[in-house]
C-alpha positions as a Markdown table, in Angstrom:
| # | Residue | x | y | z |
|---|---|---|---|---|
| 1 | Unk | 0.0 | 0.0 | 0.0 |
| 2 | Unk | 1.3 | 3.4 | -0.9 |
| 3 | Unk | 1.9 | 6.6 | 1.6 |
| 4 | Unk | -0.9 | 8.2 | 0.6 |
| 5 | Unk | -3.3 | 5.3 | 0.4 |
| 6 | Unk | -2.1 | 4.4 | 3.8 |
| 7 | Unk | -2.9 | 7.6 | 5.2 |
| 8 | Unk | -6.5 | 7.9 | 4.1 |
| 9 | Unk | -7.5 | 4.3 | 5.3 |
| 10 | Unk | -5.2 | 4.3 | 8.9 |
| 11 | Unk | -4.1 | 8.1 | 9.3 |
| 12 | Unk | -0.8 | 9.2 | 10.2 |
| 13 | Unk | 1.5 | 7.2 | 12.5 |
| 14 | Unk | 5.0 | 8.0 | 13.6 |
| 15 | Unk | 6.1 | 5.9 | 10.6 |
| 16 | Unk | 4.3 | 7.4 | 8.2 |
| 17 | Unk | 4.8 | 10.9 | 9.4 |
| 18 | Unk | 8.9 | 10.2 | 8.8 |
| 19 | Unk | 8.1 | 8.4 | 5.3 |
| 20 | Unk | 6.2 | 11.5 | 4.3 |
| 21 | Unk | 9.3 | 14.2 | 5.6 |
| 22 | Unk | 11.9 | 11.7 | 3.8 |
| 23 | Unk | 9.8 | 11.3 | 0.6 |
| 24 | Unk | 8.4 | 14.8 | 0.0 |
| 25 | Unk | 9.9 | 17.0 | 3.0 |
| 26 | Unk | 13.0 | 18.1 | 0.3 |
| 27 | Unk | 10.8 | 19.3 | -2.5 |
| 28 | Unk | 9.2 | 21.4 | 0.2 |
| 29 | Unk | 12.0 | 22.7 | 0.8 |
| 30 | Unk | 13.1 | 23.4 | -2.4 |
| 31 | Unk | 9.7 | 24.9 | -3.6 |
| 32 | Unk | 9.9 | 27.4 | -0.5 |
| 33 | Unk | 13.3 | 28.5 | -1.4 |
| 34 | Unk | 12.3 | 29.1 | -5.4 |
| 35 | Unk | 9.8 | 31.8 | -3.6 |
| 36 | Unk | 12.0 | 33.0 | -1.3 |
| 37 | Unk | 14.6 | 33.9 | -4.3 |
| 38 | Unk | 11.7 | 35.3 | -6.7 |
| 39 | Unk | 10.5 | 37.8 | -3.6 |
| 40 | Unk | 13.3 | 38.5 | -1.5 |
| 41 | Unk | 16.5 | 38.0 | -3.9 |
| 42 | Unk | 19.0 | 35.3 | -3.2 |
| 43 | Unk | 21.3 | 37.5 | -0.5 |
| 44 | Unk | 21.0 | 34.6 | 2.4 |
| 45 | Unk | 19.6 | 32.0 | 0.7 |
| 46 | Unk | 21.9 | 29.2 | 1.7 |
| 47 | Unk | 21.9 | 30.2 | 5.1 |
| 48 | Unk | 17.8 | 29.5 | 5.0 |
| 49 | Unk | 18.3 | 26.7 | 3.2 |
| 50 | Unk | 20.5 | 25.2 | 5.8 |
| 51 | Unk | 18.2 | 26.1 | 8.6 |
| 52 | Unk | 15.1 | 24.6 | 6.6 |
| 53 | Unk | 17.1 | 21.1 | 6.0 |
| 54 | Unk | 17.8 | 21.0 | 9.4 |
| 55 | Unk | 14.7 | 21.5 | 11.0 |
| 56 | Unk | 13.9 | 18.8 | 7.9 |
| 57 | Unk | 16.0 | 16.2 | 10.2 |
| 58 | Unk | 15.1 | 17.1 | 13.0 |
| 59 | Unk | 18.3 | 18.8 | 14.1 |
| 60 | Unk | 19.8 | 21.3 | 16.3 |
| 61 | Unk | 19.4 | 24.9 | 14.1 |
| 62 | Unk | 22.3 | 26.5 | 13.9 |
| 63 | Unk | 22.3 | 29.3 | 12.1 |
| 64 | Unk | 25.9 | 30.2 | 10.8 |
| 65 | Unk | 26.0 | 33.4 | 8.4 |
| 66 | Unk | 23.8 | 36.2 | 7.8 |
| 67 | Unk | 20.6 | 37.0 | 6.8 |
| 68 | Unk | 17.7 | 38.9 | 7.2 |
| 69 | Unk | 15.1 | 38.3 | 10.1 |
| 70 | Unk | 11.8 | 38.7 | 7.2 |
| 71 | Unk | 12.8 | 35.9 | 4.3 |
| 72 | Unk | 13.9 | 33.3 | 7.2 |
| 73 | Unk | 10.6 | 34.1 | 9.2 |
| 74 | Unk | 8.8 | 33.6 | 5.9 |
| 75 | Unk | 10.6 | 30.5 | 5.1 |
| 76 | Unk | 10.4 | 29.0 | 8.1 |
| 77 | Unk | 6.4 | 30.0 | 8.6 |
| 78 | Unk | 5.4 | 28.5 | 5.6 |
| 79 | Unk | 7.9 | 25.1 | 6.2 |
| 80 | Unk | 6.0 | 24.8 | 9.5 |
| 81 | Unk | 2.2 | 25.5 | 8.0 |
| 82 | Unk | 2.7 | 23.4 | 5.4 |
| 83 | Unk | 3.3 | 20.3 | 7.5 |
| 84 | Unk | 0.7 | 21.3 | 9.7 |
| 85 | Unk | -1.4 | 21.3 | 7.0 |
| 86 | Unk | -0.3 | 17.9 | 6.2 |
| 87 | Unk | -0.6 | 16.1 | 9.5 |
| 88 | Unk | -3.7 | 17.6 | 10.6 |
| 89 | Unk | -6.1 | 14.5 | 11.6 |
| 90 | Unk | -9.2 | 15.5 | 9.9 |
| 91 | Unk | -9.4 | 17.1 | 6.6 |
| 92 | Unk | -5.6 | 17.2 | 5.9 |
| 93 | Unk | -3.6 | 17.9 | 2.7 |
| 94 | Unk | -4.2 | 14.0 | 1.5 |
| 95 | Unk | -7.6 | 13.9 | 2.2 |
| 96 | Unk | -8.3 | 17.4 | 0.3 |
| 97 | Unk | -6.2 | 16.0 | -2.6 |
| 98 | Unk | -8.4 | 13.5 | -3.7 |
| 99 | Unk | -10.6 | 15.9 | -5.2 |
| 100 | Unk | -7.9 | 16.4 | -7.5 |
| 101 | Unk | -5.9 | 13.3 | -8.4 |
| 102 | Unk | -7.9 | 12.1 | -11.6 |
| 103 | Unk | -6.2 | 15.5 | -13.0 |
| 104 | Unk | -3.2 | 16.3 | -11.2 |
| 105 | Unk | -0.4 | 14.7 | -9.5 |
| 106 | Unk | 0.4 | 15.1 | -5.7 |
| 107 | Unk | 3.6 | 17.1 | -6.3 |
| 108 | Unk | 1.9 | 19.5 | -8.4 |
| 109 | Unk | -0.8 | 20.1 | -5.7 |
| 110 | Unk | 1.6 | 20.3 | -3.1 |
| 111 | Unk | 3.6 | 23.0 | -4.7 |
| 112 | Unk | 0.3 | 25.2 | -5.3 |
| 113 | Unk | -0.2 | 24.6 | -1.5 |
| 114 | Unk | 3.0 | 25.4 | -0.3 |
| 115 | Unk | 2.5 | 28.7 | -2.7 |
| 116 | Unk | -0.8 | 29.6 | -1.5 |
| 117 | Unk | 0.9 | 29.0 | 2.1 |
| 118 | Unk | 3.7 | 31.0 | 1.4 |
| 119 | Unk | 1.8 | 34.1 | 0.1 |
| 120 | Unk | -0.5 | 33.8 | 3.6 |
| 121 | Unk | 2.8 | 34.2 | 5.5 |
| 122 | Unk | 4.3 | 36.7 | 3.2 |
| 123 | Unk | 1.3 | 39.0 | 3.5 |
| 124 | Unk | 0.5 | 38.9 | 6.9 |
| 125 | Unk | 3.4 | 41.1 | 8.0 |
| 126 | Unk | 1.5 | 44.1 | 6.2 |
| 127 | Unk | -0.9 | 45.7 | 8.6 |
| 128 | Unk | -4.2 | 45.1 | 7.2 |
| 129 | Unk | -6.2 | 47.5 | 4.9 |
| 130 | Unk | -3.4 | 49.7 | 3.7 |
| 131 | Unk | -4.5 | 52.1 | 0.9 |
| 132 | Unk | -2.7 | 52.5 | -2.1 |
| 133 | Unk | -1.3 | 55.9 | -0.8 |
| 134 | Unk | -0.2 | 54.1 | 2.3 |
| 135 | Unk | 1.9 | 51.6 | 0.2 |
| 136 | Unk | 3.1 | 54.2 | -1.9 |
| 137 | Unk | 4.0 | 56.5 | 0.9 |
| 138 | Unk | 6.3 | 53.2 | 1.8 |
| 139 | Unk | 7.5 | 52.9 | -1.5 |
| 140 | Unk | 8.6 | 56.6 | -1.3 |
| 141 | Unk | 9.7 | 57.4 | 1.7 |
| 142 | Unk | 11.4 | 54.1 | 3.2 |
| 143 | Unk | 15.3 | 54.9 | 4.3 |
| 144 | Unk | 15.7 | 51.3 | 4.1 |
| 145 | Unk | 16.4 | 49.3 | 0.8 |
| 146 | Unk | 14.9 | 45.8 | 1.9 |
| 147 | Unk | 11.5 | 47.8 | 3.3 |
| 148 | Unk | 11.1 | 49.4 | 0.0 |
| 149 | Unk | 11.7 | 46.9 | -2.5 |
| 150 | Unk | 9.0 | 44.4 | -0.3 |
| 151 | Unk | 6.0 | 47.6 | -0.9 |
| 152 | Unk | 7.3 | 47.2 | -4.7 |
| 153 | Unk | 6.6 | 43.7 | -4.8 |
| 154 | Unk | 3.4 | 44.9 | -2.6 |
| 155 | Unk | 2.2 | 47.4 | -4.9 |
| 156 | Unk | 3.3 | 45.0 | -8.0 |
| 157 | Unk | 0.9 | 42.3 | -6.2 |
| 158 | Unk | -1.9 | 44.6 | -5.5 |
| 159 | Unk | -2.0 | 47.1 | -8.8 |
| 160 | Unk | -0.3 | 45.3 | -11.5 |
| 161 | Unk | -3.2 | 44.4 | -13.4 |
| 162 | Unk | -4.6 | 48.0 | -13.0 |
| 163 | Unk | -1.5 | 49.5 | -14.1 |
| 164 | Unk | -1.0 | 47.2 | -16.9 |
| 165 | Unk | -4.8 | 48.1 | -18.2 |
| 166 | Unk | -3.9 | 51.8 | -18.0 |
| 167 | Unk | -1.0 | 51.7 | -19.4 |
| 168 | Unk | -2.7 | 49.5 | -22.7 |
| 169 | Unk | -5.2 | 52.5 | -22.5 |
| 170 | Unk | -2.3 | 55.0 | -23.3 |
| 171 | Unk | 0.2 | 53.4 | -25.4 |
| 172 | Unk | -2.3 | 50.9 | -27.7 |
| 173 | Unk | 1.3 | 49.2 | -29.1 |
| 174 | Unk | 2.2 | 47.4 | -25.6 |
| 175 | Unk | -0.3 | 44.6 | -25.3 |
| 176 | Unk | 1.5 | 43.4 | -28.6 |
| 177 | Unk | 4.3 | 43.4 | -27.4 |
| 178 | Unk | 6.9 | 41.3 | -25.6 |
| 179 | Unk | 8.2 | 43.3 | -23.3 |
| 180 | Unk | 4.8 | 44.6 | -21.5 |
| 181 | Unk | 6.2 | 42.9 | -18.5 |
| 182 | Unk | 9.2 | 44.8 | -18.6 |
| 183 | Unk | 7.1 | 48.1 | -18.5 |
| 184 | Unk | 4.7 | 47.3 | -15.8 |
| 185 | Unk | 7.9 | 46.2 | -13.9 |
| 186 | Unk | 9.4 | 49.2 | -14.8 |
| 187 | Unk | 6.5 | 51.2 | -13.5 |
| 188 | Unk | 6.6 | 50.2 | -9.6 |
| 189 | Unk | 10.6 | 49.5 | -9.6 |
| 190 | Unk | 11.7 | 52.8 | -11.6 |
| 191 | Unk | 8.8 | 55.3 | -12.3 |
| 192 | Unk | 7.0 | 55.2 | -9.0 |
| 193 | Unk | 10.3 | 56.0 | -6.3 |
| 194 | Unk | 11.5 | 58.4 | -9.0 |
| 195 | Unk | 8.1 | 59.9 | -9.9 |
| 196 | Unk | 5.5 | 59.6 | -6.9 |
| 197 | Unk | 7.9 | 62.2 | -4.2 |
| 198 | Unk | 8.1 | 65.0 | -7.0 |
| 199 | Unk | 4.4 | 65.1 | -7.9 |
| 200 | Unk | 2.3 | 63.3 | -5.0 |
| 201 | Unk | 0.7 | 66.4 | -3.6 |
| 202 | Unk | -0.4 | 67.6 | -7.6 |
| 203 | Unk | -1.8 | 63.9 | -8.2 |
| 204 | Unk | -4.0 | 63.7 | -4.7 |
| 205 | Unk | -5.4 | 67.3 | -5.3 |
| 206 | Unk | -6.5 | 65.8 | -9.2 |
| 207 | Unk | -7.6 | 62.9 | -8.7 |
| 208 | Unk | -11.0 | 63.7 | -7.3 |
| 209 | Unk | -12.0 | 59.9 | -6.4 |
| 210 | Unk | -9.6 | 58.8 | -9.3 |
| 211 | Unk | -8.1 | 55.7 | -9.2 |
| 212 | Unk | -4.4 | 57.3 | -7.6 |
| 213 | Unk | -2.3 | 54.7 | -9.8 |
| 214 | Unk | -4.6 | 55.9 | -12.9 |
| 215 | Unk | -3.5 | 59.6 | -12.4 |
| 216 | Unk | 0.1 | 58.6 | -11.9 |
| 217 | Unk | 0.3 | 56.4 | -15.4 |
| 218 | Unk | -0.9 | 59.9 | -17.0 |
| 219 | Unk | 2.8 | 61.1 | -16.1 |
| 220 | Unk | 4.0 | 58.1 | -17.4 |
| 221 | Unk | 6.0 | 59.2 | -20.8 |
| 222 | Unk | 7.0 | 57.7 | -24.1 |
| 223 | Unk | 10.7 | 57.6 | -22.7 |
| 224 | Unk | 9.4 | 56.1 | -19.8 |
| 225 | Unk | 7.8 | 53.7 | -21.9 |
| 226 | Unk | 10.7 | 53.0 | -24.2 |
| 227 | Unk | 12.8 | 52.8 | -20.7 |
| 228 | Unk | 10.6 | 50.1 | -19.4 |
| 229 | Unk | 10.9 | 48.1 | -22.6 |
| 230 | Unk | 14.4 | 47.4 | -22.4 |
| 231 | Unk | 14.1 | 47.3 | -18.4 |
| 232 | Unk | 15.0 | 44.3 | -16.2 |
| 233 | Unk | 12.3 | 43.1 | -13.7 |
| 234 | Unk | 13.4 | 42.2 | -10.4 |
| 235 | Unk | 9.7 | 41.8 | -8.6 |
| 236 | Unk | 7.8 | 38.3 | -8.9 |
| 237 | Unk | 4.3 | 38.5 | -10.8 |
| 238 | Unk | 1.6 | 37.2 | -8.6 |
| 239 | Unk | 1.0 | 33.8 | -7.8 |
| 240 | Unk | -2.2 | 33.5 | -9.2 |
| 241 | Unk | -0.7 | 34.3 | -12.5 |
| 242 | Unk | 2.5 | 32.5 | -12.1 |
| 243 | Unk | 0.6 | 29.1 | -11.6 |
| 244 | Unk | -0.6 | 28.5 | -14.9 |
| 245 | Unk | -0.3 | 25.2 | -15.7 |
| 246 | Unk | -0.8 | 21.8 | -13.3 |
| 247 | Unk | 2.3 | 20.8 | -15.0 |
| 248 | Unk | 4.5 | 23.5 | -13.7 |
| 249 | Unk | 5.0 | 27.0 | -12.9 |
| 250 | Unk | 6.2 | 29.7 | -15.3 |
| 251 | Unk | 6.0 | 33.6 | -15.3 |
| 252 | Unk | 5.6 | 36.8 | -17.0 |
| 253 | Unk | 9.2 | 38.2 | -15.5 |
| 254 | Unk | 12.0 | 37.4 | -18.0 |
| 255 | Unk | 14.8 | 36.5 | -15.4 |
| 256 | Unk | 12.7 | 33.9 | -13.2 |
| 257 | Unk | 13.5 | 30.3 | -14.1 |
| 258 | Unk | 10.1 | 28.1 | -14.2 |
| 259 | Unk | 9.8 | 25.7 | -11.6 |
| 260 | Unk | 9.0 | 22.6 | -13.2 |
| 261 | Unk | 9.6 | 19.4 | -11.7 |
| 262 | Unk | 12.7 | 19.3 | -13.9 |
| 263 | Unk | 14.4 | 22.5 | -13.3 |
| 264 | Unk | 15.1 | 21.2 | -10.1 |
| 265 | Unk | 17.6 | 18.6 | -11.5 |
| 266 | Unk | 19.2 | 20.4 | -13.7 |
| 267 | Unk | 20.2 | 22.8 | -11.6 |
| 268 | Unk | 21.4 | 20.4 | -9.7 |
| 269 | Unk | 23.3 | 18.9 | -12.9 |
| 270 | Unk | 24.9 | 22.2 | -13.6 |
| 271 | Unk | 26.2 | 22.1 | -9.8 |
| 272 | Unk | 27.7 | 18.5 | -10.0 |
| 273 | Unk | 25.3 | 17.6 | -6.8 |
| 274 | Unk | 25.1 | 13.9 | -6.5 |
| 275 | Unk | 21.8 | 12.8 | -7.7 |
| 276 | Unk | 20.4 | 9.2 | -7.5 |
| 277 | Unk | 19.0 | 8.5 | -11.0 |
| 278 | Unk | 16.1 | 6.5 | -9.7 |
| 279 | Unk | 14.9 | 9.0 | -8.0 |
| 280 | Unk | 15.1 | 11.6 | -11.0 |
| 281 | Unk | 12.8 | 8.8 | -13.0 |
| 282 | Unk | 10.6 | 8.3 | -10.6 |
| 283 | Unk | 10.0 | 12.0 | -9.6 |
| 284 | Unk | 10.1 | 13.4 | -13.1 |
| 285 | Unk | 8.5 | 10.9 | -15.0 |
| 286 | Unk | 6.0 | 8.1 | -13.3 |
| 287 | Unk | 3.6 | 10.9 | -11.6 |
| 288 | Unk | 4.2 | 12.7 | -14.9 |
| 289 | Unk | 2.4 | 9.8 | -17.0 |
| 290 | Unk | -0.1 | 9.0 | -14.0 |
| 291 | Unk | -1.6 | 12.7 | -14.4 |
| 292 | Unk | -1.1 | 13.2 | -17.9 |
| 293 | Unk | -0.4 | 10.2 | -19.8 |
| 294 | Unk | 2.7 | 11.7 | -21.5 |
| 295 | Unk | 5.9 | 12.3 | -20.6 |
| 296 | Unk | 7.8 | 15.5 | -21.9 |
| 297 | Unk | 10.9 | 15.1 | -23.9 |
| 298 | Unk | 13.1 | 17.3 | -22.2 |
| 299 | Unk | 12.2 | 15.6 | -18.7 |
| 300 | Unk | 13.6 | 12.1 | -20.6 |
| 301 | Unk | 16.3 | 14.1 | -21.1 |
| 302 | Unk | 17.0 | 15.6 | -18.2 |
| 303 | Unk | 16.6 | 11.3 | -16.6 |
| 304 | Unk | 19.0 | 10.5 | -19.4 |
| 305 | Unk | 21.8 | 13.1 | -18.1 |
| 306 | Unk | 21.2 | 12.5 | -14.8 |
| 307 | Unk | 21.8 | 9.0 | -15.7 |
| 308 | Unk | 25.2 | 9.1 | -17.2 |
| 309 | Unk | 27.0 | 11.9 | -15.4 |
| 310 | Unk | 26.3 | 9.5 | -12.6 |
| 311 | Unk | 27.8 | 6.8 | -14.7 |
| 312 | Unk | 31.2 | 9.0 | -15.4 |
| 313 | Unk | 31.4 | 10.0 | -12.3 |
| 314 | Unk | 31.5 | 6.5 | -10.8 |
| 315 | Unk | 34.6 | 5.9 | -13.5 |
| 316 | Unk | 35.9 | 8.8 | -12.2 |
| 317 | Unk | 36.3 | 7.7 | -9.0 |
| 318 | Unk | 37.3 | 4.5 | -9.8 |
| 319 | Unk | 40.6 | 6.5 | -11.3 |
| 320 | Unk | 39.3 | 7.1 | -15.1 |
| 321 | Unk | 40.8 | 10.4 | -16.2 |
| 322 | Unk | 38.5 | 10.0 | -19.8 |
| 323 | Unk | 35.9 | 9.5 | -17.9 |
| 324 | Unk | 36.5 | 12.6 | -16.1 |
| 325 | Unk | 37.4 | 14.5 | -19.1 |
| 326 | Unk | 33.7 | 13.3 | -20.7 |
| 327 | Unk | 31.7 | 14.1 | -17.4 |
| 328 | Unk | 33.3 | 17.5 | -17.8 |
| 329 | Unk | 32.3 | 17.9 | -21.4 |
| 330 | Unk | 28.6 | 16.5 | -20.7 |
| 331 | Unk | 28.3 | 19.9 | -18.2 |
| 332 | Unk | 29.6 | 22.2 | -20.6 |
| 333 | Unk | 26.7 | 21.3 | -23.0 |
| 334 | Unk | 24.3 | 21.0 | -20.1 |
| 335 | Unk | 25.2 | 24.4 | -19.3 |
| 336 | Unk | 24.8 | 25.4 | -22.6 |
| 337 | Unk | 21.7 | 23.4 | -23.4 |
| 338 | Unk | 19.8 | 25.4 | -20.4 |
| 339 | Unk | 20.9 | 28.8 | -21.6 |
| 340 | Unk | 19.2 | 28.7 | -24.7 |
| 341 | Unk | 15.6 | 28.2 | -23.2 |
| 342 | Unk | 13.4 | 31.3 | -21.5 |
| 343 | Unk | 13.3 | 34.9 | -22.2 |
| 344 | Unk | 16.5 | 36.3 | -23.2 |
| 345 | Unk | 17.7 | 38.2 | -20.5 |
| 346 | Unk | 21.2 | 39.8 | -19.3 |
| 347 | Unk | 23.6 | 38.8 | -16.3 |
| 348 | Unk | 26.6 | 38.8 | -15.3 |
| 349 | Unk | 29.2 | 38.5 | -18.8 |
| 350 | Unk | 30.0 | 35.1 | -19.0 |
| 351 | Unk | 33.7 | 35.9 | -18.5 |
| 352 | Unk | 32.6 | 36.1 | -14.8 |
| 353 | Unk | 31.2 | 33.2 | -14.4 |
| 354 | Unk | 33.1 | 30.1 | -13.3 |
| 355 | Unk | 32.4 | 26.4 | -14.0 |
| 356 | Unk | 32.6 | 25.8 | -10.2 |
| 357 | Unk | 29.9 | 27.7 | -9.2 |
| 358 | Unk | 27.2 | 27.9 | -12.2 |
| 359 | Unk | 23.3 | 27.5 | -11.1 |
| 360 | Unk | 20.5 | 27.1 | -13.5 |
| 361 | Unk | 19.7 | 30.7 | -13.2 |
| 362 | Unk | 22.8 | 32.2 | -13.7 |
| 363 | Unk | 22.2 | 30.4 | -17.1 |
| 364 | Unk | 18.9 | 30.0 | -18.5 |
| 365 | Unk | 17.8 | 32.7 | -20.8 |
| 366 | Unk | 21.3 | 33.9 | -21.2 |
| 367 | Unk | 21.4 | 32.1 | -25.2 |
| 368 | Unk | 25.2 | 31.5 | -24.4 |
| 369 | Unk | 27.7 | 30.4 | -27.9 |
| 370 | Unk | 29.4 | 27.5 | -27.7 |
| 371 | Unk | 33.3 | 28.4 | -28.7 |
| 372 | Unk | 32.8 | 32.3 | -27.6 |
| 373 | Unk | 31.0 | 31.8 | -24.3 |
| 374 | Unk | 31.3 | 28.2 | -23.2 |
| 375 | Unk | 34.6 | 27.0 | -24.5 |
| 376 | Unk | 36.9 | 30.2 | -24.2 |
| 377 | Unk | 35.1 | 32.4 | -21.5 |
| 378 | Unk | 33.1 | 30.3 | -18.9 |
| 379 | Unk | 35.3 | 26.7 | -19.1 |
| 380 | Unk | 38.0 | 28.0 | -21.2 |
| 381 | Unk | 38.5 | 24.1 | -22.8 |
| 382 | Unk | 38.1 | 24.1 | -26.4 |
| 383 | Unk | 35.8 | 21.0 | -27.3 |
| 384 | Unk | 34.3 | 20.5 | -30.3 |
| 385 | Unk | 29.8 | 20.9 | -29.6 |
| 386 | Unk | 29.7 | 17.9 | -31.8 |
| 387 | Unk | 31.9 | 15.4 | -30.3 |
| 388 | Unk | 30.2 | 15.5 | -26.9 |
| 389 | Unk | 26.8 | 15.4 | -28.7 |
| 390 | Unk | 27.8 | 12.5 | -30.5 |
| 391 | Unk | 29.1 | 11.1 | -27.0 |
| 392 | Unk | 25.5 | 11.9 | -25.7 |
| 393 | Unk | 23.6 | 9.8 | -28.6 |
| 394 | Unk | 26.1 | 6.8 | -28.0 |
| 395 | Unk | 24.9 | 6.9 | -24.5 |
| 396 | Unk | 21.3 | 7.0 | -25.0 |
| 397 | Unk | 21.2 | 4.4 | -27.8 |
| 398 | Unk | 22.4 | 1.6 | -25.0 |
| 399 | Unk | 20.3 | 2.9 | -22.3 |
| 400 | Unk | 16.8 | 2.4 | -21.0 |
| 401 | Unk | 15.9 | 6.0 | -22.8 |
| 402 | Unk | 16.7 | 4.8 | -26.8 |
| 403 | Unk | 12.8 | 4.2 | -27.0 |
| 404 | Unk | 11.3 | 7.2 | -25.5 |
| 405 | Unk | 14.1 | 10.1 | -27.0 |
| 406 | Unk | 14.8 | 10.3 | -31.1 |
C-alpha cells in the first residue's frame, strides 16, 4: 500500500509521518526557497536553506551566516504550516487531494499549496487594509532598501493588473508586445520612487476619487515607456498568474526560471550535486504519465543526463581520467543546453562566471555560444559541440531512454 493510500484508510503514524518528511519534505523545501529567491532576492539563501534542512532532520538549528530576520521568518512560517497542514487528523492535505488526483499529480498540488501558504505568511506582515497611498508613501519614503523593495513587490501584487490596463489605454502598441512585463515592472521598480515624491501632492489634489495609480500612469511618458521596454524586472508576478499550468510553474518576469519538476535537476546537474537517477525517474516521470499520460521530452532528457554523469562520475572515482574529461564535457553542454531556453535576459558576462559555481539561473535565458561563451570564456577548454553530442547519442542508444528520445 502506498503513503498516501495508507494515510487515508489508517491516518498518520510516527512511521508514516517520517516516510512522508523523507519522501516529500526536500521538494518542500526546495519549492519554499524558489519563492524565497523570486520575492526576496538570493542575499542569504543558503543560510535558509541550511536552517530549513535542518529542522527537515530534525536537528539542532544553527544558524551560521547572515541573513535577514523577514525571508527566514517567511521561510520558516510557511515550512511549519505546510506540514501542519499535512498532519492535521481531519481534513488534511491528502484527504483534500483527492478531489484532484484524476487531473493532477500530488507534487503538483503540493507545490500550489505550499505557494498559497507562502503568500499567507508573506502578507501577513503588512498591517491590514493599507490604501494605495499608504503603500506608496512606503514605496517613497522608506530609508531602508529591503523595506522598500518588499512595498514594490506589494504594490506590483496589489496594482499590477490595473496598471498594466492603464498603461494599454495609453500606449495601444504594448499589449503586442513582448516586453509589456518589462514596462509594468518598470512602473513600480523605476517610475514610482522616481516619480510619486516630485508630484504626489499635484496627483492627490486631481484625482477627485480617481483611481491614484490611474493619475500617476498619465505622467507616465513615451521615454518612460521606451525605458521600461528594455528594463530588467526584479519583482515576482503574482501567484495567481505564475501558476498557470498543473504541470509547472512559469512567469511573466523574463529573469525567473520556471519551476517545473525538472528544473530542479538540472540545476542540480549544472552544480555536480550527486543525484540518485532512480529517484530523477521516478520523480520526473511516473507521476508525470499517471496525471497526464505523456511524458515531456526534455524531462527524458534531463533522466537520461542525470543518468550518465552518474555513470562518469562512478569511472571517475574509480581512477578514469577519460571519464573525467567526458563528465566535464557532458556539463559544458548541459550548461549550454539550459541557456538557450526562456526569455533572453542579461547577467553577469559570461567571463565572470566560473564552471565551479554555475546555477541554472545564472544560465537559463542567457542564449550562451558555444566556442565564444562556453569554450573560451566560462570553461576555457576548447571542445568541439559535436563530439560531446555524438558522446551523448552513444549513450542514449544503450540505455533504458533509446525508446522514448529520437
Amino acid at each position: 500500500m502506498g503513503l498516501l493510500e495508507g494515510v487515508l484508510t489508517k491516518g498518520w503514524s510516527e512511521r508514516r509521518r517520517k516516510r512522508f518528511i523523507s519522501q516529500y519534505g526536500p521538494f518542500i523545501v526546495h519549492c519554499i526557497l524558489y519563492l524565497i529567491r523570486a520575492y526576496f532576492g538570493p542575499e542569504g539563501l543558503g543560510v535558509i536553506g541550511a536552517y530549513l534542512e535542518a529542522l527537515l532532520g530534525g536537528e539542532e538549528v544553527n544558524l551560521e551566516g547572515e541573513v535577514k530576520w523577514r525571508p527566514l521568518d517567511v521561510a520558516v512560517n510557511t515550512y511549519q504550516d505546510v506540514l501542519a497542514e499535512v498532519f492535521k487528523e481531519k481534513d488534511n492535505l491528502i484527504q483534500k487531494y483527492q478531489a484532484y488526483r484524476s487531473y493532477m499529480s500530488f507534487e503538483v498540488f503540493l507545490k500550489k499549496s505550499v505557494e498559497f501558504k507562502f503568500m499567507d505568511t508573506y502578507s501577513s506582515g503588512l498591517p491590514p487594509g493599507l490604501s494605495p497611498k499608504e503603500i506608496l508613501d512606503a514605496i517613497a519614503y522608506s530609508k531602508r532598501e529591503e523595506i522598500r523593495k518588499f512595498y514594490i513587490a506589494v504594490a506590483y501584487d496589489r496594482f499590477g493588473e490595473q496598471v498594466r490596463l492603464a498603461l494599454r489605454d495609453k500606449f495601444p502598441q504594448l499589449s503586442n508586445q513582448p516586453g509589456e512585463g518589462n514596462v509594468v515592472c518598470y512602473f513600480f521598480e523605476v517610475f514610482v520612487p522616481r516619480t510619486y515624491p516630485l508630484l504626489k501632492e499635484q496627483i492627490i489634489s486631481r484625482s477627485k476619487g480617481r483611481a491614484l495609480l490611474d493619475e500617476l500612469v498619465e505622467y507616465f511618458s513615451e521615454e518612460d515607456y521606451l525605458a521600461g521596454l528594455k528594463h530588467r524586472c526584479h519583482i515576482q508576478p503574482q501567484m495567481e498568474e505564475a501558476a498557470t499550468s498543473d504541470a509547472g510553474y512559469s512567469s511573466a518576469a523574463p529573469w525567473s526560471i520556471p519551476l517545473e519538476e525538472a528544473a530542479f535537476y538540472w540545476d542540480k546537474l549544472i552544480r555536480c550535486e550527486d543525484l540518485e537517477p532512480q529517484e530523477v525517474a521516478s520523480r520526473l516521470l511516473l507521476h508525470t504519465m499517471k496525471a497526464l499520460g505523456k511524458v515531456e521530452k526534455d524531462k527524458l532528457l534531463c533522466c537520461a543526463l542525470a543518468d550518465q554523469k552518474g555513470n562518469l562520475g562512478q569511472q571517475a572515482k574509480d581512477g578514469s581520467s577519460r571519464a573525467q574529461t567526458q563528465r566535464e564535457n557532458l556539463k559544458m553542454w548541459i550548461v549550454w543546453r539550459c541557456s538557450q531556453s526562456g526569455k533572453r535576459r542579461d547577467g553577469p558576462s559570461s567571463e565572470e562566471l566560473r564552471p565551479e559555481t554555475l546555477s541554472l539561473e545564472q544560465v537559463a535565458g542567457r542564449y550562451f555560444r558555444w566556442e565564444e561563451d562556453i569554450c573560451k570564456r566560462i570553461f576555457q577548454r576548447n571542445v568541439r559541440q559535436d563530439r560531446v553530442e555524438e558522446q551523448i547519442a552513444g549513450f542514449i542508444k544503450q540505455s533504458r531512454w533509446l525508446d522514448f528520445i529520437s
